[in-house]
C-alpha positions in Angstrom: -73.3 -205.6 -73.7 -71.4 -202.9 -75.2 -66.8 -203.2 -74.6 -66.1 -200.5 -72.4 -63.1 -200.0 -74.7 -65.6 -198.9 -76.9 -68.0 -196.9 -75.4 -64.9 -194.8 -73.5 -63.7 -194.1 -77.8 -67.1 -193.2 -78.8 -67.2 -190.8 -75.6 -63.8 -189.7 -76.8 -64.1 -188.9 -80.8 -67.2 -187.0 -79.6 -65.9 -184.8 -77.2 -63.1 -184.3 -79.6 -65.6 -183.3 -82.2 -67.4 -180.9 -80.1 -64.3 -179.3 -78.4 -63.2 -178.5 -82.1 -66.0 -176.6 -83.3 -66.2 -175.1 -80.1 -62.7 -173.6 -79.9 -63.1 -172.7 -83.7 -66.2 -170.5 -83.0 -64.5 -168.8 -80.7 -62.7 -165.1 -81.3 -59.3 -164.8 -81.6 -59.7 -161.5 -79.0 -61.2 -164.3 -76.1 -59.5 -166.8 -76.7 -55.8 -165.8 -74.0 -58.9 -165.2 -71.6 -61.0 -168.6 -72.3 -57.6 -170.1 -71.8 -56.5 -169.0 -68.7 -59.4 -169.7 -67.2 -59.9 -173.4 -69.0 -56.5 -173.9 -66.4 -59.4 -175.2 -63.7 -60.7 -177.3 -66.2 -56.9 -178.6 -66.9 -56.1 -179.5 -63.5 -58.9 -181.6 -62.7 -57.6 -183.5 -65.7 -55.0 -183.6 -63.9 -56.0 -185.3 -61.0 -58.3 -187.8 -63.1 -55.1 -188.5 -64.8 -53.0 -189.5 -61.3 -56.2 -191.0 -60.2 -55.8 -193.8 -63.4 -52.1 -194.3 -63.4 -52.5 -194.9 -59.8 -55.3 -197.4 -60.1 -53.0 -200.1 -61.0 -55.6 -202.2 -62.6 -53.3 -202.9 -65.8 -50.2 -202.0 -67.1 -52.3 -200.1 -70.1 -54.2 -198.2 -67.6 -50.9 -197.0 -65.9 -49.2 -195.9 -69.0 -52.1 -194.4 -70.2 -52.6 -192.5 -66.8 -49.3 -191.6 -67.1 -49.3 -189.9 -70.5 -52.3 -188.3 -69.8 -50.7 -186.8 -66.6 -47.9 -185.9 -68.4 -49.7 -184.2 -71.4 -52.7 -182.7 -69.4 -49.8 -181.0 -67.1 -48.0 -179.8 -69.8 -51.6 -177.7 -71.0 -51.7 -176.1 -67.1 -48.4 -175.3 -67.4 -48.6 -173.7 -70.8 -52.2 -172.3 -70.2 -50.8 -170.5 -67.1 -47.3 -169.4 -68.7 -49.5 -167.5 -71.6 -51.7 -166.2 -68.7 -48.8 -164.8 -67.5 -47.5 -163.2 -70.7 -50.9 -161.5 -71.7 -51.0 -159.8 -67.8 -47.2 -158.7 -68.4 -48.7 -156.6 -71.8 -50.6 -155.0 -69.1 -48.4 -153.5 -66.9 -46.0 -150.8 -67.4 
């Protein structure tokens, strides 16, 4: 059988891939919008994130839970802090 170690990096460098060429095809007029409403997307992240630093399995599954909290709530925060600047150009 295939590491799970392994599979999980295979998983990742292709959804890395993908989520590249994805966001490049993508105009720069849609791309506040697609942001603010990737936030959903971001916070579910989020809880996957709490969900493995909590596990407690190993010490590299907390740390690595951890960091990805840390990192995918840094993106909501962000994503929602843009949000709010582009609705502010809005108003009078």
């Amino acid at each position: 059988m295939t590491d799970p170690i392994i599979v999980g990096l295979i998983i990742f460098v292709l959804a890395s891939f993908v989520g590249f060429e994805v966001i490049n095809k993508v105009p720069p007029t849609l791309h506040t919008p697609l942001m603010s409403g990737s936030n959903a997307i971001s916070g579910i992240a989020v809880i996957g994130a709490l969900l493995m630093a909590g596990s407690g399995h190993t010490t590299l599954t907390v740390v690595l839970g951890f960091i990805a909290t840390v990192l995918a709530t840094v993106n909501v925060v962000g994503g929602f802090l843009v949000t709010d600047r582009m609705l502010q150009m809005f108003k009078r």
